[in-house]
MDTraj code that builds the backbone (N, CA, C; nanometers):
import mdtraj as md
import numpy as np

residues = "UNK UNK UNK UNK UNK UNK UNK UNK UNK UNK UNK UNK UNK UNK UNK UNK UNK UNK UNK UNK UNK UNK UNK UNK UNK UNK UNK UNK UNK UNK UNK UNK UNK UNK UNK UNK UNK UNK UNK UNK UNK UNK UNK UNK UNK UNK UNK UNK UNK UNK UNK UNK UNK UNK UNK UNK UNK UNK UNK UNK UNK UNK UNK UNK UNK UNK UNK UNK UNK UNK UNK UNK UNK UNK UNK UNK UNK UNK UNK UNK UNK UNK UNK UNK UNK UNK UNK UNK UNK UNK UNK UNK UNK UNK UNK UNK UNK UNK UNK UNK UNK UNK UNK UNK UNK UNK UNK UNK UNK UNK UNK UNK UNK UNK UNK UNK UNK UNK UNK UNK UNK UNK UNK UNK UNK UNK UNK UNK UNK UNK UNK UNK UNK UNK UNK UNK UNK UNK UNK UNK UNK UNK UNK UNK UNK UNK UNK UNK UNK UNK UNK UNK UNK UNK UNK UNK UNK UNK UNK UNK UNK UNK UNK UNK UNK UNK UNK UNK UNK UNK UNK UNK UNK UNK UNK UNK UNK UNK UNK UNK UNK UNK UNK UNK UNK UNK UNK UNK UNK UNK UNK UNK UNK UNK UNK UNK UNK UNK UNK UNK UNK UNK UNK UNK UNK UNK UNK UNK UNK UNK UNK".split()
xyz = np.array([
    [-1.5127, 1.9662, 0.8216],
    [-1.6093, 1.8591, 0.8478],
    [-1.7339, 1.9200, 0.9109],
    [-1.8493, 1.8805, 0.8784],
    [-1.9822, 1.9249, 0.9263],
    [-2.0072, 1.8372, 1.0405],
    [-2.0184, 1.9292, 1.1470],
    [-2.0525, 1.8379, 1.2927],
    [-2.1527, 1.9796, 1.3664],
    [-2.2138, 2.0197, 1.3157],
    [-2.3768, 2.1536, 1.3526],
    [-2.4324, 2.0976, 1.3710],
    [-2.4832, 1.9648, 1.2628],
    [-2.5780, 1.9006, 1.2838],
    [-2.6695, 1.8427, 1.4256],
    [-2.7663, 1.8351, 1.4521],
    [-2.7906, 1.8001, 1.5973],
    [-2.8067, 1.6494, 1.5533],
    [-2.6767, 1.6240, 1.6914],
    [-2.6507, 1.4679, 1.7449],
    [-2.5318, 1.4258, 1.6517],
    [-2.4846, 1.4913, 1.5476],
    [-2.4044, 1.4449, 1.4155],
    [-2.2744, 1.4332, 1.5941],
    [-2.2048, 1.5264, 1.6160],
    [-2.1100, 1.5154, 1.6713],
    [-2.0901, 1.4134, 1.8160],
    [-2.2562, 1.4039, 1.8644],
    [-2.2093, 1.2302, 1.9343],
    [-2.2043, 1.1343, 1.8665],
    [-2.2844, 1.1183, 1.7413],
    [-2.2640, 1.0334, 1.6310],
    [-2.1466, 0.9365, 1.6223],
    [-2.0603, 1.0715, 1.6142],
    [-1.9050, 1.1025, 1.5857],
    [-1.8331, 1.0160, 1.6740],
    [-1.8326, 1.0393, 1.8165],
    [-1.7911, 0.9980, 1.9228],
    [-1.8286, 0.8661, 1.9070],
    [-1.9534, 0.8464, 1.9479],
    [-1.9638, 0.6820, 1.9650],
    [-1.9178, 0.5977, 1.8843],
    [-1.9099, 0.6559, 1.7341],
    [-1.9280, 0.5407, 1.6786],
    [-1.7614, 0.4904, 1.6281],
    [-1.6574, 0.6235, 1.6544],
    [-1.5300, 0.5887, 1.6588],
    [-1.4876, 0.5207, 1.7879],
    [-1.5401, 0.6070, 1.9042],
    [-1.5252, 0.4759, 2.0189],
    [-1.5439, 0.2974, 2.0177],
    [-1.6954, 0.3030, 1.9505],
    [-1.6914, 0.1813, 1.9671],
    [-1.6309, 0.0945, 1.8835],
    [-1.5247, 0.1470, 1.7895],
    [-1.4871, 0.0448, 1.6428],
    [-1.3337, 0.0518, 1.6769],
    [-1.2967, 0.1741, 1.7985],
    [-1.0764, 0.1777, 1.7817],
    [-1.0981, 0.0658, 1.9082],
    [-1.1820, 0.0379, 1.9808],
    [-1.1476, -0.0194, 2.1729],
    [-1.0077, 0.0550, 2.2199],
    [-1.0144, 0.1586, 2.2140],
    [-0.9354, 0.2050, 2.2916],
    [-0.7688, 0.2644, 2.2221],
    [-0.7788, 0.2299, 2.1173],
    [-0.6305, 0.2181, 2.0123],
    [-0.6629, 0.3519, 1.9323],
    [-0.5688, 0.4501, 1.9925],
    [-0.5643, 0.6292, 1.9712],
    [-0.5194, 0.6385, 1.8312],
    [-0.4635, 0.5386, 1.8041],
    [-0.4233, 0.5420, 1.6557],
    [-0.4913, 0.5792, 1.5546],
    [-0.6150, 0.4669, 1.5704],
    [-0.7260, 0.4153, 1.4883],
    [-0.8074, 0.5382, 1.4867],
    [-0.8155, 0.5863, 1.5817],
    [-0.9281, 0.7220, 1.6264],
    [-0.9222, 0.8070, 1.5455],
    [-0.7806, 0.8268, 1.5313],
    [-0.7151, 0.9620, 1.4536],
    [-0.7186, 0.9294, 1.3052],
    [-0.6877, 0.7974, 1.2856],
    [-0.7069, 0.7889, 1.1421],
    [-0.8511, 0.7924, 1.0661],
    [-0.9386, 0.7067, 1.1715],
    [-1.0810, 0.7088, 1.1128],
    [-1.1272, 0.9189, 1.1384],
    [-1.0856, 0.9577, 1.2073],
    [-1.1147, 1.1280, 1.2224],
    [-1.0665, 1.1510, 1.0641],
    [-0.9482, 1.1524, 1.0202],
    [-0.8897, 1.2036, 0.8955],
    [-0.9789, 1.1546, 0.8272],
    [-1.0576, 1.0538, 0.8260],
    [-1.1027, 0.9759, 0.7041],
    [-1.2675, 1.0665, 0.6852],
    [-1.2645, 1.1524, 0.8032],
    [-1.4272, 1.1797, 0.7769],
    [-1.3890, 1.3143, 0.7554],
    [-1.2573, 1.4080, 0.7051],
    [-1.2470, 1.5065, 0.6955],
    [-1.2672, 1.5981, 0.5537],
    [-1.2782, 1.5124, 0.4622],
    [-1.3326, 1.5430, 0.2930],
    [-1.4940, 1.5227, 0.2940],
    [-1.5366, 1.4997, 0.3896],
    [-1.7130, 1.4847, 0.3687],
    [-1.7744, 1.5434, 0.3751],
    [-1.8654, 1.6200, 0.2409],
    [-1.9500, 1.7809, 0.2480],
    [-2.0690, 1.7273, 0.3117],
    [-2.1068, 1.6382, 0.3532],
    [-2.2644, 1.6900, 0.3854],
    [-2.2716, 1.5450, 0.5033],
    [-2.4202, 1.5739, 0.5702],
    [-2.4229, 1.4867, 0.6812],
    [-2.4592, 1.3230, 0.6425],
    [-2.5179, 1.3346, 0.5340],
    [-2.5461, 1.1583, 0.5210],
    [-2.3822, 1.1279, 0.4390],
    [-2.2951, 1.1842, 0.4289],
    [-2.1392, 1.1308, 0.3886],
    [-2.1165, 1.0868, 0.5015],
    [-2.0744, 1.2197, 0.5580],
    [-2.0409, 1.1642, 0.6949],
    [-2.0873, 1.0399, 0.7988],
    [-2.2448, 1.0228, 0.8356],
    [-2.2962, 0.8803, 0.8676],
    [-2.2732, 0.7948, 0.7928],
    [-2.2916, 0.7659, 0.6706],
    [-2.2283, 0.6681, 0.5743],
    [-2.0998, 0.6338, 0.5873],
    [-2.0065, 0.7259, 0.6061],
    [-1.8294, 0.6789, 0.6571],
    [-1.8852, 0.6045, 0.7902],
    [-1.9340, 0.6867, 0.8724],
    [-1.9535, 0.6121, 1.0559],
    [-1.9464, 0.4715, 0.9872],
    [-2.1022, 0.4272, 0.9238],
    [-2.1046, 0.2998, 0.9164],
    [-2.0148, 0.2037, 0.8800],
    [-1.9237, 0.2423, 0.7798],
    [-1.8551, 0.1891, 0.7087],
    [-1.6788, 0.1710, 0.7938],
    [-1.6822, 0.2335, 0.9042],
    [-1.5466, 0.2301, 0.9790],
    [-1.5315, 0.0743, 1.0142],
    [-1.3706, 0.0770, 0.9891],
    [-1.2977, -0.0783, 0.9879],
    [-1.3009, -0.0952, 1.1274],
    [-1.3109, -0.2529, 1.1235],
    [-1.3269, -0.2868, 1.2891],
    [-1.2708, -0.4513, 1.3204],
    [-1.2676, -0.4459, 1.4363],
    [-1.1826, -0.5990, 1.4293],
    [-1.0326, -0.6119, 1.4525],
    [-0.9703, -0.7478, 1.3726],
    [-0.8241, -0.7805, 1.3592],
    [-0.7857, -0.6624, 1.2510],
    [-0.8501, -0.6552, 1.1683],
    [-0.7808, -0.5920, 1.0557],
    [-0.8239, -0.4545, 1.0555],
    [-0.8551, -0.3777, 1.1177],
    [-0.8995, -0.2640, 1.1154],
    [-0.7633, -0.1622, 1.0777],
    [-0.7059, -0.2044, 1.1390],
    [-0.5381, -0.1173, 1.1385],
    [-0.4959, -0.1280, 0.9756],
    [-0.5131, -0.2389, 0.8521],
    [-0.4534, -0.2368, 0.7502],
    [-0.5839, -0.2013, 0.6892],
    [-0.7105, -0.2013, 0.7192],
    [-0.7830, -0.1185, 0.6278],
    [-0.7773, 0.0391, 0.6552],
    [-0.7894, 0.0882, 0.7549],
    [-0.7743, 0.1726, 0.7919],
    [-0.6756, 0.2770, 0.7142],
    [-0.5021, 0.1940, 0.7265],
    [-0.4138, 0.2205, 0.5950],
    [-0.4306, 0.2490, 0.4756],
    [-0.5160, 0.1366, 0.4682],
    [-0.5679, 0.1185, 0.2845],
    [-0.6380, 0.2235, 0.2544],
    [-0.7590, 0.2761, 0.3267],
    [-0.8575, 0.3777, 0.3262],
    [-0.7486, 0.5333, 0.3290],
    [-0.6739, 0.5425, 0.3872],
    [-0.5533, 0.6506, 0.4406],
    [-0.4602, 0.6427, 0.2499],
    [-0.4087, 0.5584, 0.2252],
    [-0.3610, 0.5363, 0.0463],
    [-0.4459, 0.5704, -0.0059],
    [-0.5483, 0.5082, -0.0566],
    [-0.6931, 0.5587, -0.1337],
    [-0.7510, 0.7330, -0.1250],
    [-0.6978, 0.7467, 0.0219],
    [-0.7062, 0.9572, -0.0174],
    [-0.5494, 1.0211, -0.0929],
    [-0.4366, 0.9316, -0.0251],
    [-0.3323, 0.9965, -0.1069],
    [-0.3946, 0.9926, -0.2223],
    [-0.3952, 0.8735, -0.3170],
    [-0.4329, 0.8550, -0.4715],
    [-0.5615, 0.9579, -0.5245],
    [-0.6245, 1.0278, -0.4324],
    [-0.7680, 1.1052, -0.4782],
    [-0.7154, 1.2208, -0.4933],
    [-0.5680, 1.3083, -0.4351],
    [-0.5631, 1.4371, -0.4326],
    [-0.5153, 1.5031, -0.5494],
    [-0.4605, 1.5578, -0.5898],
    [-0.4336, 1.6536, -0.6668],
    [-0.2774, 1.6262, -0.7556],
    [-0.2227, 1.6301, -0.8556],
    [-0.1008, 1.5517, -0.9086],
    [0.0134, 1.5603, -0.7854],
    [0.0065, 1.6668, -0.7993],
    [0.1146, 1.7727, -0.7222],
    [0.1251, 1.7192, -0.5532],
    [0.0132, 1.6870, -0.4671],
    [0.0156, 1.6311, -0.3473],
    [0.0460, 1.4883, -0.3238],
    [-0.0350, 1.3865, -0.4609],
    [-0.0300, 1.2861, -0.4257],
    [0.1561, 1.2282, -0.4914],
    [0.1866, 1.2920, -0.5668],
    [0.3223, 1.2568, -0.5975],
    [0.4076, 1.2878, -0.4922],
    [0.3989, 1.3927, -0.4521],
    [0.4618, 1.4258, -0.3121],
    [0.4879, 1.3208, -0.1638],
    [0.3595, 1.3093, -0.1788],
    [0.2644, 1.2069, -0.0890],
    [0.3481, 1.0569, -0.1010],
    [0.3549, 1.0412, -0.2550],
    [0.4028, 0.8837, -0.2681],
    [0.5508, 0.8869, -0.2524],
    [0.6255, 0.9860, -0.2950],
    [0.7689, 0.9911, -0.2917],
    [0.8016, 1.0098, -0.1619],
    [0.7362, 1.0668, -0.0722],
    [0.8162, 1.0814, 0.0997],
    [0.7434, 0.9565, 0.1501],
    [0.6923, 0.9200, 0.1040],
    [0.6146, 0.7594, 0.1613],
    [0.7180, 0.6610, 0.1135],
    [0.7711, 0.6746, 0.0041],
    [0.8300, 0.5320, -0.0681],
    [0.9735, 0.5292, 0.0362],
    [1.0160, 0.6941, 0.0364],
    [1.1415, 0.6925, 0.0897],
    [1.1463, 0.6586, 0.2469],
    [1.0590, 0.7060, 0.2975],
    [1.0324, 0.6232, 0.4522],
    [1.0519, 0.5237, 0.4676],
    [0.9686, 0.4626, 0.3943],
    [0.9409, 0.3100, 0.4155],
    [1.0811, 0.2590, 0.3403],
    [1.1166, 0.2445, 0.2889],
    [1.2186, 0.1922, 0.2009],
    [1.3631, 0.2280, 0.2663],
    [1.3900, 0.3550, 0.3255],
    [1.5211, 0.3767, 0.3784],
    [1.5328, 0.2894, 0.4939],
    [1.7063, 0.2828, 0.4580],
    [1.7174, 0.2080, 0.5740],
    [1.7657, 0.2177, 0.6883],
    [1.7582, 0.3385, 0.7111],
    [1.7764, 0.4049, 0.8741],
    [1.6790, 0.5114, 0.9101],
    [1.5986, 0.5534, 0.9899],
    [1.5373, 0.6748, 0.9651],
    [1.6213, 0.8087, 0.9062],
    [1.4948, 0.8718, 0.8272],
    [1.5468, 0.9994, 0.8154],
    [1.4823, 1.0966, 0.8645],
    [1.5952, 1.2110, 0.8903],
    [1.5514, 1.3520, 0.9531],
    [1.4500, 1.4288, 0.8129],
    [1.4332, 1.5355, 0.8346],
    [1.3273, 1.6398, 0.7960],
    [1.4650, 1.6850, 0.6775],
    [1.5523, 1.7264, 0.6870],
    [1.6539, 1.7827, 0.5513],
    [1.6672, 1.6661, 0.4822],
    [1.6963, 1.5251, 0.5532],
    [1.7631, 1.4319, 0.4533],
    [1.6865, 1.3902, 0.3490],
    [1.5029, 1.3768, 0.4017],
    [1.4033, 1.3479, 0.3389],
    [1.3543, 1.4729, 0.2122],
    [1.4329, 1.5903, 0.2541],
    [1.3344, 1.7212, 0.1856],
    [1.4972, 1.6935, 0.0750],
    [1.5882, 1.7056, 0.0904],
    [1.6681, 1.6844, -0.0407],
    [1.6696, 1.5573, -0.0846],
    [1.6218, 1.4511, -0.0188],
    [1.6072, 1.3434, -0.0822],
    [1.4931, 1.3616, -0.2310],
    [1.4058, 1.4389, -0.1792],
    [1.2993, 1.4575, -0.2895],
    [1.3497, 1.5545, -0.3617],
    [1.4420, 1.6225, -0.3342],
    [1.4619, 1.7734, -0.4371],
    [1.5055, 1.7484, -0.5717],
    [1.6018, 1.6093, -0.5241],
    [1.7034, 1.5703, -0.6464],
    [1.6261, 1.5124, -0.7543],
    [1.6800, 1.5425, -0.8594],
    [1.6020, 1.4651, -0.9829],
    [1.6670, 1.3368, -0.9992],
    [1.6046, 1.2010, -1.0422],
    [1.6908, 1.0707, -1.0701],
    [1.8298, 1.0854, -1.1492],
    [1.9416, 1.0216, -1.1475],
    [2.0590, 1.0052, -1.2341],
    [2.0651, 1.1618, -1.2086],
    [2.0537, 1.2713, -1.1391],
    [2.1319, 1.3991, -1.1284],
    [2.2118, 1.4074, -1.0392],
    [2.2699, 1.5065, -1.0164],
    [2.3880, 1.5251, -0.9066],
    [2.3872, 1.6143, -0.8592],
    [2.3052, 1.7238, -0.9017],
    [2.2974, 1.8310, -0.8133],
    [2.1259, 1.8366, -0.7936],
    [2.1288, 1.9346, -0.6832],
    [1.9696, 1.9466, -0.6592],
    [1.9577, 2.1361, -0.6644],
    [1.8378, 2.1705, -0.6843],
    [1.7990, 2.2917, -0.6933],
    [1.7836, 2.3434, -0.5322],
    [1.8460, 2.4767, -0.4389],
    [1.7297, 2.4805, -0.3265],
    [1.6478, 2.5169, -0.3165],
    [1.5783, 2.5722, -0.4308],
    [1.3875, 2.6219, -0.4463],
    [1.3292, 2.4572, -0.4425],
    [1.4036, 2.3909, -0.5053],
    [1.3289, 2.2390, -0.5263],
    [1.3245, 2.1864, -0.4102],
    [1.3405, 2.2192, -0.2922],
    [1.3013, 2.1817, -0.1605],
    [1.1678, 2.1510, -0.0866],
    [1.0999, 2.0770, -0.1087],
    [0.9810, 2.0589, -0.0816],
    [0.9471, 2.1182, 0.1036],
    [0.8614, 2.1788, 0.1400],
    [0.7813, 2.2206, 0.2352],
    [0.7641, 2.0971, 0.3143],
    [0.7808, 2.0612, 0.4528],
    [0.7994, 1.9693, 0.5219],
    [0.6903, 1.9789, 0.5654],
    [0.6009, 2.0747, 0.6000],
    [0.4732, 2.0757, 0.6690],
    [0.4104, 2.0093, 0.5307],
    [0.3899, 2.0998, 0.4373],
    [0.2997, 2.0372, 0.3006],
    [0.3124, 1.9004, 0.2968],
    [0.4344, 1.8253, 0.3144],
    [0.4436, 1.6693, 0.2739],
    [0.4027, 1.6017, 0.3854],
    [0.4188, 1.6614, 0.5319],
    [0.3354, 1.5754, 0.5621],
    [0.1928, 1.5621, 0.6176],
    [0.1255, 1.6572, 0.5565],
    [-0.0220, 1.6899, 0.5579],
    [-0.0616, 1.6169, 0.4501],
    [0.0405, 1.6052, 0.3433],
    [-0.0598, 1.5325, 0.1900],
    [-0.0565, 1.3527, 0.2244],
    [0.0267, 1.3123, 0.3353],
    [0.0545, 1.1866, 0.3707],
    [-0.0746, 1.1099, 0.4385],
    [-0.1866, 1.1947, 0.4770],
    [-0.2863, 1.1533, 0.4736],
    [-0.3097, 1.0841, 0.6584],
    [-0.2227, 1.1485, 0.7501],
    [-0.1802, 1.0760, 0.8599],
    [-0.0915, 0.9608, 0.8751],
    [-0.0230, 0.9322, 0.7976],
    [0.0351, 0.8384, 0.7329],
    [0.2140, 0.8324, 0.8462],
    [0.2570, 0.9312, 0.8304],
    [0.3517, 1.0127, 0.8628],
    [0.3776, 1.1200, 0.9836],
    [0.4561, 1.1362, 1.0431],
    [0.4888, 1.2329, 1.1424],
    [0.6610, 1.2845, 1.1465],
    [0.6228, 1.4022, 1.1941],
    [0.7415, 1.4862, 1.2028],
    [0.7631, 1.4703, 1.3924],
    [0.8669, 1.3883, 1.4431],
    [0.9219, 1.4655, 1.5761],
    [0.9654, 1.5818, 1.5635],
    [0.9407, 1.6948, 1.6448],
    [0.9789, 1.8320, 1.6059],
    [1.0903, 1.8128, 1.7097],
    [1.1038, 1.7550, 1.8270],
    [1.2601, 1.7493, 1.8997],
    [1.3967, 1.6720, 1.8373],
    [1.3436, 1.5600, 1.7785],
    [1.4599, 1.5063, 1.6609],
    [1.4727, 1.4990, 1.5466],
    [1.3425, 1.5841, 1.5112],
    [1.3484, 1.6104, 1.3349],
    [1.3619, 1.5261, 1.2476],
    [1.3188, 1.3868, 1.3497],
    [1.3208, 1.2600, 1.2469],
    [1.1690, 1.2733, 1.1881],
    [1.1879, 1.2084, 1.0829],
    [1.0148, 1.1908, 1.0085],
    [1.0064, 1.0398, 0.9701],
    [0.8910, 1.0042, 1.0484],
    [0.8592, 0.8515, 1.0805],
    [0.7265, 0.7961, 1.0171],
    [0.7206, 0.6842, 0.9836],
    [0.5769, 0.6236, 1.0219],
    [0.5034, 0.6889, 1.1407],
    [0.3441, 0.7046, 1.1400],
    [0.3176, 0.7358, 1.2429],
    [0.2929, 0.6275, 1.3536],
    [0.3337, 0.4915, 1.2808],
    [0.3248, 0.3682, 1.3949],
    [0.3769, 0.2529, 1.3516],
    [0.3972, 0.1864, 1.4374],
    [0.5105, 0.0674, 1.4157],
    [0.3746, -0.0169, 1.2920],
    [0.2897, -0.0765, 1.3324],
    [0.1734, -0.1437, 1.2229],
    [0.1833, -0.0663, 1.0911],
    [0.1880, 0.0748, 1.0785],
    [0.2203, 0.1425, 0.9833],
    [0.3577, 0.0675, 0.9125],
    [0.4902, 0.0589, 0.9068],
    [0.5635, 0.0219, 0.8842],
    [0.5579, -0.1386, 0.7998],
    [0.4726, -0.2102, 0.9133],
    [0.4697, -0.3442, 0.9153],
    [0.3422, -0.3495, 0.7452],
    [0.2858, -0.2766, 0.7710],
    [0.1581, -0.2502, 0.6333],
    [0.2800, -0.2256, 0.5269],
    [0.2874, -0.1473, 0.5213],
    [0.3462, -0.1194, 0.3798],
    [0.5203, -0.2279, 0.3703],
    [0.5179, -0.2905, 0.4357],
    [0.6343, -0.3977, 0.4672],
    [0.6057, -0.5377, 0.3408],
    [0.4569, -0.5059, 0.3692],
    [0.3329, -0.6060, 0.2846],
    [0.3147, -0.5531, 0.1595],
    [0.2862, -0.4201, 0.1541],
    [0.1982, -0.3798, 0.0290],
    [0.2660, -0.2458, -0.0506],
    [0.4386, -0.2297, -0.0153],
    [0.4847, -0.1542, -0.0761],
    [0.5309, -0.1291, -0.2406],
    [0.5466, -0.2512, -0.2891],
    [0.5458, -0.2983, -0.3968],
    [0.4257, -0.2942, -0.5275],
    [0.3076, -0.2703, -0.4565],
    [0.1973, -0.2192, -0.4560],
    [0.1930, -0.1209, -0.4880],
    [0.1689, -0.0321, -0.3901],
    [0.1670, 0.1082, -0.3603],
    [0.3258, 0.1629, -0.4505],
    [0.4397, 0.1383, -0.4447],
    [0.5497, 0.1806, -0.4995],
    [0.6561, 0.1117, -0.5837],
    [0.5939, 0.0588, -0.6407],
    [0.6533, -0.0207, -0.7280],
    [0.7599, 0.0291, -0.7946],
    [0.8339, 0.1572, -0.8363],
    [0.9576, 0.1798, -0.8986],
    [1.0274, 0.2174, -0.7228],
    [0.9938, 0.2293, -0.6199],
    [1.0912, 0.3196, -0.5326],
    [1.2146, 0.2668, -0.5223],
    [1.2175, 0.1600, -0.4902],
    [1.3807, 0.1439, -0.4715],
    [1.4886, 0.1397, -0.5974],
    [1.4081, 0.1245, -0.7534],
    [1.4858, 0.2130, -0.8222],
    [1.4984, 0.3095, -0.8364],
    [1.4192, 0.4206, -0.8269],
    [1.4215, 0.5336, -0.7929],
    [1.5417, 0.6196, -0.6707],
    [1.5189, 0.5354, -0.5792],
    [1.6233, 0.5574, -0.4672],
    [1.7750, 0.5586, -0.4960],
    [1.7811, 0.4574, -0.5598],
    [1.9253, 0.3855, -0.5977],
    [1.9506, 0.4815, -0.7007],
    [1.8511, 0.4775, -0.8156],
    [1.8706, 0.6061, -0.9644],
    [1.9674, 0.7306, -0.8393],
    [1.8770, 0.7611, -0.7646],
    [1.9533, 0.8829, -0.6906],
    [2.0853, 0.8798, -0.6090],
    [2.0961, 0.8016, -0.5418],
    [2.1428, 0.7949, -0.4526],
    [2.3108, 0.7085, -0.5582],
    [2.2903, 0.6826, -0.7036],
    [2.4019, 0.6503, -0.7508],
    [2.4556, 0.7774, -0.8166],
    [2.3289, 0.8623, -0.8616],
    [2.4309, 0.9768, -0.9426],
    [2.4772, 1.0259, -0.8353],
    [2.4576, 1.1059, -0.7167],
    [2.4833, 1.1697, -0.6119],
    [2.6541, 1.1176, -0.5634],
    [2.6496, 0.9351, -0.5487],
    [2.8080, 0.8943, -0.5494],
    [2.8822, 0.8633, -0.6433],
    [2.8340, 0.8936, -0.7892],
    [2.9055, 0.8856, -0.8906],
    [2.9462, 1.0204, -0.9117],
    [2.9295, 1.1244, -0.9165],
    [2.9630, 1.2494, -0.9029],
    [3.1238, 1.2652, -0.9366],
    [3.1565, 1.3419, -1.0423],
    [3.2914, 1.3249, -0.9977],
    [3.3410, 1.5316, -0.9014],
    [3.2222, 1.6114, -0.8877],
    [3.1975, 1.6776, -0.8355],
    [3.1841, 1.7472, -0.7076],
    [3.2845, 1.8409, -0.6499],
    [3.3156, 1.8655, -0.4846],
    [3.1391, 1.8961, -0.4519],
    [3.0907, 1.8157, -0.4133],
    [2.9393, 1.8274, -0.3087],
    [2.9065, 1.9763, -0.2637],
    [2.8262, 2.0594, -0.2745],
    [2.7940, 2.1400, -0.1980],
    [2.7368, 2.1406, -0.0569],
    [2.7030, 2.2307, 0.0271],
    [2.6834, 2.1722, 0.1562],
    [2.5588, 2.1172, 0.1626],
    [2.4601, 2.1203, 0.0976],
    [2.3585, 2.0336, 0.1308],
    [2.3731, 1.9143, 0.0580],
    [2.4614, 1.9242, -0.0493],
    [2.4726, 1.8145, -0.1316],
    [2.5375, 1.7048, -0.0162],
    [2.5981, 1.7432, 0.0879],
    [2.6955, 1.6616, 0.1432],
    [2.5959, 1.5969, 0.2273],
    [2.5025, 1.6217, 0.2437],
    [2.3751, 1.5282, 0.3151],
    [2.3272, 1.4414, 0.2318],
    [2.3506, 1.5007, 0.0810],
    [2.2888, 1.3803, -0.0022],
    [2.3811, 1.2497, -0.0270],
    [2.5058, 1.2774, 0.0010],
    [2.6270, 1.1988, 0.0029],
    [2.5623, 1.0745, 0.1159],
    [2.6204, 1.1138, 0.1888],
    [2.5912, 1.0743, 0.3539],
    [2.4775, 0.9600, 0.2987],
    [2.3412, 1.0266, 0.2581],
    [2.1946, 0.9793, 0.2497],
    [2.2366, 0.8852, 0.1355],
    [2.2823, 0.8734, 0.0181],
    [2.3200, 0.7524, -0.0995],
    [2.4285, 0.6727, -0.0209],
    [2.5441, 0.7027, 0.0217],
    [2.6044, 0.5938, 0.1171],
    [2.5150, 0.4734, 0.1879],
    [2.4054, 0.5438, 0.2814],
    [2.3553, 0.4288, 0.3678],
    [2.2549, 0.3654, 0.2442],
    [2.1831, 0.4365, 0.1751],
    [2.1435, 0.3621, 0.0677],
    [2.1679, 0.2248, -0.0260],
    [2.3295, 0.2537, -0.0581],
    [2.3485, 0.1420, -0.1387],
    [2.4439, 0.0631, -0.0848],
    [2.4131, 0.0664, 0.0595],
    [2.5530, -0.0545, 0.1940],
    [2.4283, -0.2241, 0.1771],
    [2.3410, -0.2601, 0.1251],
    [2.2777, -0.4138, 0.1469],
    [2.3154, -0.4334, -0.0423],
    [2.2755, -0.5466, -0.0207],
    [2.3588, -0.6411, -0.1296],
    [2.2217, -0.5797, -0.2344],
    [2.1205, -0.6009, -0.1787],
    [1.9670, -0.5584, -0.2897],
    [2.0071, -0.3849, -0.3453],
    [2.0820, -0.3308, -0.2639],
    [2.0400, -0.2519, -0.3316],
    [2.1624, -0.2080, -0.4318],
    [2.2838, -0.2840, -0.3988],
    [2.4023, -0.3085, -0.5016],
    [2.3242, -0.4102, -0.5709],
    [2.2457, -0.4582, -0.5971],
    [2.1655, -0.5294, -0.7316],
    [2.0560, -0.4391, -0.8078],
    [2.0404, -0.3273, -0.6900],
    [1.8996, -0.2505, -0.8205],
    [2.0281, -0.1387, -0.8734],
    [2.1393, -0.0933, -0.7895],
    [2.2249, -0.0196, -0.8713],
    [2.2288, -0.0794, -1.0059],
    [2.2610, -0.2023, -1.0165],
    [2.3701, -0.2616, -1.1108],
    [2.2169, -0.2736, -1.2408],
    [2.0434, -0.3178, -1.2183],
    [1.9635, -0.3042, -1.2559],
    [1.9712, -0.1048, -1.3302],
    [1.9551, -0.0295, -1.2639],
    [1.9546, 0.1049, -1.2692],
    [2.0880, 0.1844, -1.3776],
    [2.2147, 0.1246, -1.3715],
    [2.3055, 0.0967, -1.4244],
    [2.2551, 0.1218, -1.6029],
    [2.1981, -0.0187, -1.6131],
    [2.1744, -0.0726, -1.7175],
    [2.0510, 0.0511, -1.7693],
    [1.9601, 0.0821, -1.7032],
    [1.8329, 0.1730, -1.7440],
    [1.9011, 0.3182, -1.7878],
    [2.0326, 0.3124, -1.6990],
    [2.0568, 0.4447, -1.7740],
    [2.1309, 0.4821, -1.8916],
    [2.2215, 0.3366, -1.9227],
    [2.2893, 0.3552, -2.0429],
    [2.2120, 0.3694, -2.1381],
])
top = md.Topology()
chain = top.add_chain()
for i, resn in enumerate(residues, 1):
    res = top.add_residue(resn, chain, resSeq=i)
    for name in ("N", "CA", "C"):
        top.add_atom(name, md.element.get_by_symbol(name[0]), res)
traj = md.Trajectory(xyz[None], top)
C-alpha cells in the first residue's frame, strides 16, 4: 500500500477512525480493503467510500467476498472451500480437520498428503475473513457478526457447500476401507457432519447425484 505520500498516511488514520467508532474489527477490515491499491487517488477514493453506520459490519463483509471473487482461480477456490466449511460445520474445526477436509476429493475415500493445503496460504486468501488460534489450532470466523453474515448470505456466496460436505463426508463413512491415520480425522470430521436430520437429507439428495 502507498502511504509516502505527504498527509496520505493521516488520511489513513482519520478517516478509518472516524467510520469503525471505535470497533477494531472494522479497522482491520477497512485496512485489508486498501491493501490492492496502486496509486494515491485509489487509495482516497476507497477512504471515501468506507462503510459506515448500522451496516457497516455486512458491507464491510461484502467488500472482504468481492476480493475473495477478484483473486486468482487457485486462491479464490481455496478461499471459498475453507469459508463454506467454516461456516457450515457444525462444531468448530481445528487447522488438520479443515486442511484434510479440503484435501479430499467429493465421493472419494482417500485423500492425497501432498493435497494438503498450506494453512497459512488459506488463510491469507480469506481476505480477513478467518483466523487461526495458534494455542488451539482452532480456525474460526474472525468474529461472531462474521458468522451471523454469512448465516444470511451463505447460500449466496456457497451455494453447493453443504452438498459438497455431505458428497465428502459420505464417501469417507461409506468406505468399506481400514482409514489411515489421517484418514481417521476424516472419519471423526464426516461423523459430526451427517448427526442433524438436514444433513441426512442432503446425504440422501447426494445419494441420488452419485448414482
Amino acid at each position: 500500500m502507498m502511504i509516502r505520500a505527504p498527509g496520505l498516511q493521516e488520511s489513513i488514520k482519520t478517516e478509518i477512525v472516524s467510520s469503525v467508532r471505535g470497533m477494531f474489527l472494522l479497522a482491520k477490515l477497512h485496512l485489508d480493503s486498501l491493501m490492492d491499491k496502486t496509486s494515491v487517488k485509489a487509495i482516497r477514493s476507497a477512504l471515501e467510500e468506507l462503510p459506515k453506520g448500522s451496516g457497516a459490519y455486512n458491507e464491510a463483509f461484502e467488500m472482504a467476498m468481492k476480493r475473495v471473487e477478484t483473486q486468482a482461480p487457485g486462491h479464490r477456490a481455496l478461499a471459498k472451500q475453507a469459508l463454506a466449511w467454516i461456516v457450515c460445520a457444525k462444531r468448530p474445526l481445528n487447522t488438520l480437520e479443515l486442511q484434510h477436509a479440503l484435501a479430499v476429493e467429493a465421493c472419494h475415500t482417500r485423500f492425497e498428503q501432498e493435497a494438503l493445503p498450506d494453512i497459512e496460504i488459506m488463510v491469507s486468501v480469506c481476505a480477513g475473513l478467518i483466523v487461526m488460534d495458534k494455542k488451539s489450532q482452532f480456525v474460526r470466523p474472525v468474529h461472531y457478526t462474521t458468522q451471523q453474515y454469512f448465516a444470511e448470505t451463505r447460500t449466496a456466496w456457497f451455494p453447493e457447500a453443504e452438498v459438497d460436505i455431505t458428497n465428502k463426508s459420505f464417501g469417507i463413512l461409506s468406505s468399506n476401507t481400514q482409514p489411515r491415520n489421517g484418514e481417521i480425522m476424516l472419519v471423526r470430521l464426516g461423523r459430526c457432519q451427517t448427526t442433524s436430520h438436514d444433513s441426512w437429507h442432503s446425504l440422501r439428495i447426494s445419494t441420488l447425484r452419485i448414482k
